[in-house]
Residue frames relative to the residue before (quaternion, step in Angstrom):
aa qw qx qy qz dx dy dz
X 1.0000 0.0000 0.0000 0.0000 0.00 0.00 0.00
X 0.4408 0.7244 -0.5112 0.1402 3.37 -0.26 1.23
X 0.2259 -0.7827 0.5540 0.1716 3.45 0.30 1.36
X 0.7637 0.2535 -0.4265 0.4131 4.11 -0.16 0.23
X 0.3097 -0.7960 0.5164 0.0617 3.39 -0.51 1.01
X 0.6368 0.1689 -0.0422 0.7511 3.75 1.24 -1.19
X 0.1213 -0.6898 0.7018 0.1302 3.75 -1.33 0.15
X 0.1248 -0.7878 0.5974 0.0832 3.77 -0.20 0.92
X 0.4843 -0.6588 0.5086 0.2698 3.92 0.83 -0.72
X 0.5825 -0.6542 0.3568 0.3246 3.35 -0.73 1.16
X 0.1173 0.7616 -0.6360 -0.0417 4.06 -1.07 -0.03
X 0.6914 -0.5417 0.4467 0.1701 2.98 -1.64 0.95
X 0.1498 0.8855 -0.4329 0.0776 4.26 0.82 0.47
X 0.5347 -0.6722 0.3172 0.4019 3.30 -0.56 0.99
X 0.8261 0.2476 -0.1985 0.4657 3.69 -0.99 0.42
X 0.7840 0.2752 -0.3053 0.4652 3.45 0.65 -0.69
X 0.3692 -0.7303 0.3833 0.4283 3.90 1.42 0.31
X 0.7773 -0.1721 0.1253 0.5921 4.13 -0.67 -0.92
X 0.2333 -0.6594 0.7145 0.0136 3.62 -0.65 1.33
X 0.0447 -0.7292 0.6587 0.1802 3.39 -1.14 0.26
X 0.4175 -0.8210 0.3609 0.1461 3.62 -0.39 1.93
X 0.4124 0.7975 -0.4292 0.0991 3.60 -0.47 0.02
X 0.3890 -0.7881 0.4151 0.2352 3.44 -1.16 0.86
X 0.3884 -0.7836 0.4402 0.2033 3.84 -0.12 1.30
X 0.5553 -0.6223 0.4791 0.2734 3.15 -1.05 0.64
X 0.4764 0.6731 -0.3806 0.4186 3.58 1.17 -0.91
X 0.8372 0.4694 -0.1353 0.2457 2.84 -0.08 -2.14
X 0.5128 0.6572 -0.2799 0.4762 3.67 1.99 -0.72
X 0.7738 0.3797 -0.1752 0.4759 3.08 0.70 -1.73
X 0.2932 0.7865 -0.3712 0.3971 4.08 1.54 -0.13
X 0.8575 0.2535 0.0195 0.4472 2.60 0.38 -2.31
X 0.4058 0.6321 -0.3926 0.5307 3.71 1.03 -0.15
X 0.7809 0.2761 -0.2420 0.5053 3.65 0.24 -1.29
X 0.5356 0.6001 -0.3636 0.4699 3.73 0.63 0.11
X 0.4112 0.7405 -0.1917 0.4958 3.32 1.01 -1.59
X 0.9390 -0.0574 0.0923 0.3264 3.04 -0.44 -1.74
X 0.3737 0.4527 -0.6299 0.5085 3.30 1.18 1.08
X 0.3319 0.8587 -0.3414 0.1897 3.65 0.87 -0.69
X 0.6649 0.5431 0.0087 0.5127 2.68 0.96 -2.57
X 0.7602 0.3950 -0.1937 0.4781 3.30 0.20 -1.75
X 0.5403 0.4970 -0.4731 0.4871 3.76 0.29 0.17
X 0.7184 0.4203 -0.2600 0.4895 3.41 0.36 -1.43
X 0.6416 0.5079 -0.3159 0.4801 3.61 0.66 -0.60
X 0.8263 0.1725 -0.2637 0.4668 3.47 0.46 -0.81
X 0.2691 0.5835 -0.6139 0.4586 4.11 1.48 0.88
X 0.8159 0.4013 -0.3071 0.2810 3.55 0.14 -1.53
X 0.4508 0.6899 -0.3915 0.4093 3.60 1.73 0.12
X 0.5491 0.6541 -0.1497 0.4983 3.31 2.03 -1.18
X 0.2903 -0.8302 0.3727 0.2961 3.33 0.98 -0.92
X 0.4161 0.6972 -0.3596 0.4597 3.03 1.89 1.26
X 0.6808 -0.5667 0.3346 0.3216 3.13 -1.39 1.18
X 0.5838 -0.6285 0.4515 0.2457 3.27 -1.03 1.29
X 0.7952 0.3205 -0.2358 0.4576 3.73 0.47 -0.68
X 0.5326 0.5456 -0.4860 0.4272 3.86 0.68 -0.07
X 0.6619 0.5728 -0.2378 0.4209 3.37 1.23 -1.21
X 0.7283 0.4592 -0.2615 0.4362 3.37 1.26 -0.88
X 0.7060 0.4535 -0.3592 0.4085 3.20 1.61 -0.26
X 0.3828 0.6525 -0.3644 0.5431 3.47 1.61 0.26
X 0.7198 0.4463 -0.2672 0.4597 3.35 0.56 -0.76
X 0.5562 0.6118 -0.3093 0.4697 3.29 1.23 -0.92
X 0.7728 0.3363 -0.0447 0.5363 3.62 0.53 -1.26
X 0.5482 0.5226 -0.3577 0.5463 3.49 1.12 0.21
X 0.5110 0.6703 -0.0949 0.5297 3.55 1.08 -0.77
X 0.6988 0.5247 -0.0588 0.4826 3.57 0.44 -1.70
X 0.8029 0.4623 -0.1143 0.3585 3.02 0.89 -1.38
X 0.6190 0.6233 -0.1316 0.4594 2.92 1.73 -0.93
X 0.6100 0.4468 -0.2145 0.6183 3.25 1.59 -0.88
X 0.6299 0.3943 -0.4281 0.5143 3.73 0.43 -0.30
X 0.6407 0.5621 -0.3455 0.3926 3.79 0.36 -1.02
X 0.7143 0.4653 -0.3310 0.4047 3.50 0.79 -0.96
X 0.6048 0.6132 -0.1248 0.4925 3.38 1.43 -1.18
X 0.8364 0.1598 -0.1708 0.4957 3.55 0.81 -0.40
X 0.4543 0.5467 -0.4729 0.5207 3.33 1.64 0.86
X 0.5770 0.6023 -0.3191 0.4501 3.43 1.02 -0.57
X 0.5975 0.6776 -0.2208 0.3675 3.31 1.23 -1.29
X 0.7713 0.3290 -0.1252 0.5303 3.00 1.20 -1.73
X 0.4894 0.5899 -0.5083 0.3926 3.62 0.65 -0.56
X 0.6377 0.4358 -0.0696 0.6313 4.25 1.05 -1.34
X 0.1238 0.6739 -0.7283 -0.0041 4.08 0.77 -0.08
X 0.8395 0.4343 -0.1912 0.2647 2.99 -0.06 -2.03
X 0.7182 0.4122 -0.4247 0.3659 3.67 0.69 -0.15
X 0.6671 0.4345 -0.3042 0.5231 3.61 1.41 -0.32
X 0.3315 0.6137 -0.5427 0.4678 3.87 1.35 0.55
X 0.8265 0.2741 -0.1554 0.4664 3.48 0.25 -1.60
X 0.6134 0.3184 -0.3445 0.6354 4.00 0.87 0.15
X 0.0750 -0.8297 0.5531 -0.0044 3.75 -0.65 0.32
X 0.6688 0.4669 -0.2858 0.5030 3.38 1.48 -0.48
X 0.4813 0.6370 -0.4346 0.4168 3.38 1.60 -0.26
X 0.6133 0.5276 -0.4715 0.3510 3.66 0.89 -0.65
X 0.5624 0.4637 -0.4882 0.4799 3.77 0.70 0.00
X 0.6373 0.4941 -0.4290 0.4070 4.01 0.84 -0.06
X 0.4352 0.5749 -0.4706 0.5086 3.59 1.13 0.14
X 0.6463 0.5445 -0.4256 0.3235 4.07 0.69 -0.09
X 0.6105 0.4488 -0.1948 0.6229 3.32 1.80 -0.23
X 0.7476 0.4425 -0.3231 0.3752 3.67 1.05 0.43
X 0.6429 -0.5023 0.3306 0.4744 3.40 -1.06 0.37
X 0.0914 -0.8288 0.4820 0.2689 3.41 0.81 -1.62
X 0.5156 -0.5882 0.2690 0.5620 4.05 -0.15 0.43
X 0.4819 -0.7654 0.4258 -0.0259 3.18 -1.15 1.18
X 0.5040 0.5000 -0.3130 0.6309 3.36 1.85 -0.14
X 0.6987 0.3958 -0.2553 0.5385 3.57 1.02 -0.73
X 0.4928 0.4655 -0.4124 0.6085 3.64 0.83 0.32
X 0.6550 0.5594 -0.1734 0.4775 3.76 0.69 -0.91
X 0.7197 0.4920 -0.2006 0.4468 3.27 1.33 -0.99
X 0.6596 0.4507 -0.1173 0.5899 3.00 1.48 -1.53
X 0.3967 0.7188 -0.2713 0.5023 3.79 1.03 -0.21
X 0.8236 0.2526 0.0366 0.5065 3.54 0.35 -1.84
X 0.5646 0.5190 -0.3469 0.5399 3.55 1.45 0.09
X 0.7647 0.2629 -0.2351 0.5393 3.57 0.55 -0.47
X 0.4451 0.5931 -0.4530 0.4949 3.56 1.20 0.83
X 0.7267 0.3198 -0.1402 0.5916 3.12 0.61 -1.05
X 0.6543 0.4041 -0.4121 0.4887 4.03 0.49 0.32
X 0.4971 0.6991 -0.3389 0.3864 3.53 1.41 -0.99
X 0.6834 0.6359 0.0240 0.3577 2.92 0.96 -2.63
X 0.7082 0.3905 -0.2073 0.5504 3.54 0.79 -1.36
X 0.9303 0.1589 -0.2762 0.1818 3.86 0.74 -0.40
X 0.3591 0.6374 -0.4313 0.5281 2.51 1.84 1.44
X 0.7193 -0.6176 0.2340 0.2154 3.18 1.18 0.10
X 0.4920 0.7777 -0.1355 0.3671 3.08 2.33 -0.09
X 0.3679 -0.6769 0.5225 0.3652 3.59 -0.81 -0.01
X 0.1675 -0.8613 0.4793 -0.0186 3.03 -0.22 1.62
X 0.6776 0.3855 -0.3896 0.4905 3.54 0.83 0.31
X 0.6161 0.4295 -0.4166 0.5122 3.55 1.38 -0.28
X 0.5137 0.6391 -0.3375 0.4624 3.42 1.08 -0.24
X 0.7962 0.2592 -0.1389 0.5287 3.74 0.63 -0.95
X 0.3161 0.6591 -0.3876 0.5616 3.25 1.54 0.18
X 0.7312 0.3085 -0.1874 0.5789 3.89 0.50 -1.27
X 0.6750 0.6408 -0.2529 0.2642 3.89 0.85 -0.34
X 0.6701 0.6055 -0.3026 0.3044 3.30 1.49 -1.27
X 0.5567 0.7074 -0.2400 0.3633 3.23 1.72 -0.81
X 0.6821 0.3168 -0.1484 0.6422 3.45 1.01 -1.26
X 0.3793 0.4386 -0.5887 0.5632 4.00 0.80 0.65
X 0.8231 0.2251 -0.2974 0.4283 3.45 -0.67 -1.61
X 0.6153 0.3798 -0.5142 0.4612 4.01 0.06 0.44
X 0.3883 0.5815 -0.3644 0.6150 3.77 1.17 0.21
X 0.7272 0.4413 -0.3212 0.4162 3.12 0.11 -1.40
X 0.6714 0.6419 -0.1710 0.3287 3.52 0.27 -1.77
X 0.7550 0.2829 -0.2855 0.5182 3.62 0.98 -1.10
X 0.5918 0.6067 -0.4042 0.3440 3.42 0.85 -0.13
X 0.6292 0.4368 -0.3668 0.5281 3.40 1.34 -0.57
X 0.4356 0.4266 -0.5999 0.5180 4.03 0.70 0.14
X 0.5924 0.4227 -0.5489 0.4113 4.11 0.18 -0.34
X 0.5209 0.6412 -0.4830 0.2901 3.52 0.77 -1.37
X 0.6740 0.6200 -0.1695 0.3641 2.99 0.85 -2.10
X 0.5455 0.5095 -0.3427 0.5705 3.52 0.70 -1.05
X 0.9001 0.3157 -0.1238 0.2735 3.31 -0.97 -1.41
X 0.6278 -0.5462 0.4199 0.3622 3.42 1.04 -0.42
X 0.6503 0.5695 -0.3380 0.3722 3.15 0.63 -1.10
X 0.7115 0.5043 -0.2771 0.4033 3.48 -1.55 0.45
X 0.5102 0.7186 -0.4298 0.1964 3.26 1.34 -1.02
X 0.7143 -0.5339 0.4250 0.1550 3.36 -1.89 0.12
X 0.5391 -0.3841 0.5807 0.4740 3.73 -1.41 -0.14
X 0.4874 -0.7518 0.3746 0.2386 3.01 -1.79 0.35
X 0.2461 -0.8945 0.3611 0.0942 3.29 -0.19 1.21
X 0.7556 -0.3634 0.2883 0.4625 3.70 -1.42 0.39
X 0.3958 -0.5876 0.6133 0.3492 3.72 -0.87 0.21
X 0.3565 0.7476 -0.4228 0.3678 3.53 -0.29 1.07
X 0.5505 -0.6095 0.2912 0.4905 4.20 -0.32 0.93
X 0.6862 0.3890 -0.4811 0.3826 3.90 0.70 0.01
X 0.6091 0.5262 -0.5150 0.2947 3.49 0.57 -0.10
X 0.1783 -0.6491 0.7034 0.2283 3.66 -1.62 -0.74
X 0.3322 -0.6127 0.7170 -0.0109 2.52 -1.33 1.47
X 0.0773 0.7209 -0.6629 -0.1865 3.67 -0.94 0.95
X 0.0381 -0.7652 0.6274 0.1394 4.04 -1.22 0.51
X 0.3046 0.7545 -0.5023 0.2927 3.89 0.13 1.15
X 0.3057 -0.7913 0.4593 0.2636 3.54 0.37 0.79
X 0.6409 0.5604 -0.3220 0.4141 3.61 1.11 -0.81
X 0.5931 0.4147 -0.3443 0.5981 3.86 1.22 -0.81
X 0.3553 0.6280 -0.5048 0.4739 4.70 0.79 -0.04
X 0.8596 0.3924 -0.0929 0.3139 3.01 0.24 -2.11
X 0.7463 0.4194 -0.3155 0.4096 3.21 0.79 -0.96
X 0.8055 0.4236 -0.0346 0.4129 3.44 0.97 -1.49
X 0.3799 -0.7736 0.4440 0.2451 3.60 1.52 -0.74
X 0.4025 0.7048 -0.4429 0.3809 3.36 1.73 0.33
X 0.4045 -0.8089 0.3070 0.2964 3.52 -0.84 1.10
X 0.4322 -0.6492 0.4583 0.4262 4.43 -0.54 0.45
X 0.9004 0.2178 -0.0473 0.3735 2.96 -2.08 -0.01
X 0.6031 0.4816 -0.4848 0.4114 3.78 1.11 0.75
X 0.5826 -0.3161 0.6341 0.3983 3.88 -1.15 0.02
X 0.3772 0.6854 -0.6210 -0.0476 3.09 -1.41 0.80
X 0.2954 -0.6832 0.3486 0.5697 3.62 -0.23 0.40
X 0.7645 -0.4484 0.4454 0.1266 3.20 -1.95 0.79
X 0.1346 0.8273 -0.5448 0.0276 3.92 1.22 0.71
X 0.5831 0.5736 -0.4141 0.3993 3.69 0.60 -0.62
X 0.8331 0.4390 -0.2268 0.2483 3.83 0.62 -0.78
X 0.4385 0.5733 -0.3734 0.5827 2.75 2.74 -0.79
X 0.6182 0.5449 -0.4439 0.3520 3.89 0.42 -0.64
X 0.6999 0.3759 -0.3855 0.4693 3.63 0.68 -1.25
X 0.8819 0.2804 -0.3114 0.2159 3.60 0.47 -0.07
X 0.1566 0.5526 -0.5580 0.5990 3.18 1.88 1.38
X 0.7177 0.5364 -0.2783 0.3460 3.55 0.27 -1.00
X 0.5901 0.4800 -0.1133 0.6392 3.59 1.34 -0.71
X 0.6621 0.4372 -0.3623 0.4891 3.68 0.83 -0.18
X 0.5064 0.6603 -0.2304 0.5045 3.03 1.34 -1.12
X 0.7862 0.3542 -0.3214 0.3912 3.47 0.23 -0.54
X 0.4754 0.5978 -0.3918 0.5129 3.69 1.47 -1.32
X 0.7100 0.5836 -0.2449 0.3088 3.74 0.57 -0.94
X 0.7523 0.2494 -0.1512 0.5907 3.40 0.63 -1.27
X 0.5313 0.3976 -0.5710 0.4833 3.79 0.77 -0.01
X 0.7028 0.4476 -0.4573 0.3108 3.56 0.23 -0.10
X 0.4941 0.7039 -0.3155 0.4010 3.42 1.45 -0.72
X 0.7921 0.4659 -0.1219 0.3749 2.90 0.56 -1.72
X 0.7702 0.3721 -0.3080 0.4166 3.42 0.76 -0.81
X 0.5490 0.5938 -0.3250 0.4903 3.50 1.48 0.97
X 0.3506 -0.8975 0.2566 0.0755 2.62 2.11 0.44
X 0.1656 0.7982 -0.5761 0.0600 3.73 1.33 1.23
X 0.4213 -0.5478 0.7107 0.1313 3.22 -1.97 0.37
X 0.4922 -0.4545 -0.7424 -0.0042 0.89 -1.93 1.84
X 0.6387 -0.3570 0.4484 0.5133 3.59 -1.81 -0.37
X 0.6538 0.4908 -0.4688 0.3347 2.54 -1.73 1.10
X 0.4175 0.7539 -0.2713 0.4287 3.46 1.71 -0.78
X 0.8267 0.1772 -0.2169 0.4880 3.77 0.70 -0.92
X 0.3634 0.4841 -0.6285 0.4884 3.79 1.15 0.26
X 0.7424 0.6005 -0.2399 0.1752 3.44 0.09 -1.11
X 0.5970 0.3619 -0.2105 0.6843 3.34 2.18 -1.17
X 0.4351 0.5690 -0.4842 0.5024 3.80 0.89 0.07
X 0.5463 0.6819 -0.2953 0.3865 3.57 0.68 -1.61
X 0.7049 0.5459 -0.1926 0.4098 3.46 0.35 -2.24
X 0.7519 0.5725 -0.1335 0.2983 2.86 -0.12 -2.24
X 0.7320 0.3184 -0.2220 0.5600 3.34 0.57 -1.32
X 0.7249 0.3728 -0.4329 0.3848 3.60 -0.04 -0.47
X 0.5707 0.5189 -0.3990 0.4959 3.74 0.67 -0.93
X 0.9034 0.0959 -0.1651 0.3839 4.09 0.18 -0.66
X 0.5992 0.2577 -0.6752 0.3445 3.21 0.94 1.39
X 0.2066 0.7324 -0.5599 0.3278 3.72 0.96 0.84
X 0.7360 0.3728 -0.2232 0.5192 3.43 0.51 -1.34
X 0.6438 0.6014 -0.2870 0.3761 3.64 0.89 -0.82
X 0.5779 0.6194 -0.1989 0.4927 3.22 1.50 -0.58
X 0.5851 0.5379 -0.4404 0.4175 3.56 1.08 -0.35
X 0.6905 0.4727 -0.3058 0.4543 3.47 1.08 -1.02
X 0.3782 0.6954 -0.4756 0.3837 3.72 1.03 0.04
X 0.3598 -0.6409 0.6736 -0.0784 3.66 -1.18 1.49
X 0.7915 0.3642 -0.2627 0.4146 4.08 0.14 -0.38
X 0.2445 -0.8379 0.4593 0.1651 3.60 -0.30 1.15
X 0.3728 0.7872 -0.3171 0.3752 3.46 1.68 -0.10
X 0.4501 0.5596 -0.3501 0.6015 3.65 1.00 -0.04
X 0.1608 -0.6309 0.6746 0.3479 3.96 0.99 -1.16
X 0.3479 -0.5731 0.7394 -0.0625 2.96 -1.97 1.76
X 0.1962 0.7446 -0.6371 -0.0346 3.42 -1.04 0.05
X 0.6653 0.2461 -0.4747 0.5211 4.00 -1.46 1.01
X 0.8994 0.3550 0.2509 0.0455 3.03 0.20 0.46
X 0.1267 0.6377 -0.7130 -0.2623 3.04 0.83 -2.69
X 0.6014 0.4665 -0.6270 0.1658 4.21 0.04 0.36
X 0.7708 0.2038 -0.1351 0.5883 3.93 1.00 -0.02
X 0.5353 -0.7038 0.4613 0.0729 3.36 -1.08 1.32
X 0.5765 -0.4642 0.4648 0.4858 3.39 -0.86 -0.34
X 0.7408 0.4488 -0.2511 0.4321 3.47 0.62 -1.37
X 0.6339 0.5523 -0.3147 0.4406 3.27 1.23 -0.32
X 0.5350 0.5378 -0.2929 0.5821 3.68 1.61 0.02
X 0.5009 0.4619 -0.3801 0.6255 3.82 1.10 -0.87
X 0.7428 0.4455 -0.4114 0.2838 3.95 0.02 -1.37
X 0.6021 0.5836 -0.2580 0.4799 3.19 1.00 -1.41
X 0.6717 0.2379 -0.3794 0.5901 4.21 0.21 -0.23
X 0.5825 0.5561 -0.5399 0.2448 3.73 0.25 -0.63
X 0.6217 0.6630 -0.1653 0.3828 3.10 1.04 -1.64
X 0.6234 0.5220 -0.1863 0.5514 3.54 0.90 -1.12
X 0.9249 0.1262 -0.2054 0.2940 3.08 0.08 -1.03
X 0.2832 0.6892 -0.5253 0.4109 3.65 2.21 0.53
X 0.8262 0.3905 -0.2154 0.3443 3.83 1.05 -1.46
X 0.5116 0.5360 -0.4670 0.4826 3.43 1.07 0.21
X 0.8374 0.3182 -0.1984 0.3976 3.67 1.03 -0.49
X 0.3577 0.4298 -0.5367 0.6319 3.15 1.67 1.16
X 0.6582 0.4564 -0.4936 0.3390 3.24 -0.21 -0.86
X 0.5559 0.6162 -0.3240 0.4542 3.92 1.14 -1.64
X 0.7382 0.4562 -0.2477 0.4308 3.65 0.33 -1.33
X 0.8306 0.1518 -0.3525 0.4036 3.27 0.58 -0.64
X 0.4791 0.5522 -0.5631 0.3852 3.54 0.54 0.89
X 0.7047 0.4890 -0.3696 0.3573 3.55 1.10 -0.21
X 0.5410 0.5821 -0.3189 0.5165 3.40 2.14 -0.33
X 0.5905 0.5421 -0.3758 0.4649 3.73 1.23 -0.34
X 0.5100 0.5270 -0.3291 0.5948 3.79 1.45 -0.93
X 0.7026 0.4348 -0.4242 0.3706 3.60 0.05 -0.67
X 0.6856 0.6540 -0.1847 0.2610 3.05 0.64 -1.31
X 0.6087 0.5785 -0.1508 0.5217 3.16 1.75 -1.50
């Protein structure tokens, strides 16, 4: 657990007064997992027989979106606490923000990008969900790093984690020197299953397209729903309660609306067939 990776030292900077510089572990391990889903897209577009540079600008703006969505879902889930604190909205540049809403906002300007460039956007995100959830996975080693994400408190015992960095307190609000269970590591490796999975899916090439966005869809929402109970950060926004999260509201339509469009697909592959 070490959320500062480079320490540059604090300085005096015009307008923003003493900044304290530094290069986050998060943000490395962010861009790494991006990086290489990045590649593997473009690699498995040119399998598609699609131009190398539409795809890269899709990806580009696919990407973008995802990072703003998370950042301004957080924003709104908390309206009221960044209404009366406005300069905090520049602290959302150092946060994960909710990640299903990045995901949401992410997969909307894919599929608008895609459709008016002329692409096959469901065979296209078909080949994507895979090099997302390996995306997905290294970012939670940031989780891991930074704190963020952290868990309920758990039994002192070899599965918990104990995080004690004052710098992962400050940034993330994760508590020290308690047990917690370890949600960031079950995620990267739901997240890592996820891939073994849909790379198998995919290179079986169901029908019609759209079939593995759709079990991507399921999968992920259905197991970080449950993963979410063991979640410890209220910063996501709780609501009844603290009994159901935000992400747990994203999981809860994902889920719905992954099985209304399997079920849909495979009634239109049985019509074909006939």
């Amino acid at each position: 657990m070490h959320p500062i990776l480079l320490d540059l030292g604090r300085y005096d900077l015009p307008l923003l007064g003493e900044t304290h510089l530094f290069l986050p572990t998060y943000g490395l391990l962010f861009a790494l997992g991006a990086l290489v889903a990045w590649s593997w897209l473009m690699r498995r577009a040119r399998v598609l027989g699609l131009e190398s540079e539409q795809v890269f600008n899709l990806a580009f703006y696919t990407l973008l979106a995802g990072l703003l969505g998370a950042k301004l879902t957080l924003i709104a889930v908390d309206w009221h606490y960044y209404l009366e604190n406005p300069g905090e909205i520049l602290g959302t540049l150092r946060s994960a923000g909710v990640l299903m809403g990045g995901v949401v906002a992410g997969l909307i300007v894919f599929f608008a990008y895609a459709q008016r460039h002329g692409m096959p956007a469901w065979a296209l995100a078909d080949a994507g969900v895979a090099p997302l959830a390996l995306a997905q996975s290294v970012g939670r080693l940031g989780c891991f790093s930074a704190g963020c994400c952290y868990g309920v408190q758990a039994p002192q015992n070899w599965f918990s984690l104990t995080f004690t960095d004052p710098a992962a307190a400050a940034q993330t609000g994760v508590p020290l020197h308690i047990p917690l269970v370890p949600t960031q590591i079950i995620q990267m490796g739901n997240d890592l299953l996820l891939v073994l999975v849909l790379t198998w899916l995919w290179r079986r090439r169901p029908q019609p397209d759209g079939t593995v966005l759709w079990a991507y869809v399921l999968l992920y929402s259905a197991t970080r729903g449950i993963i979410e109970f063991w979640r410890g950060d209220a910063q996501r926004g709780l609501y009844f309660d603290g009994s159901i999260s935000t992400s747990q509201i994203f999981a809860i339509a994902g889920v719905v609306m992954a099985v209304t469009m399997l079920l849909r697909g495979r009634r239109l592959a049985h019509e074909a067939r006939a």
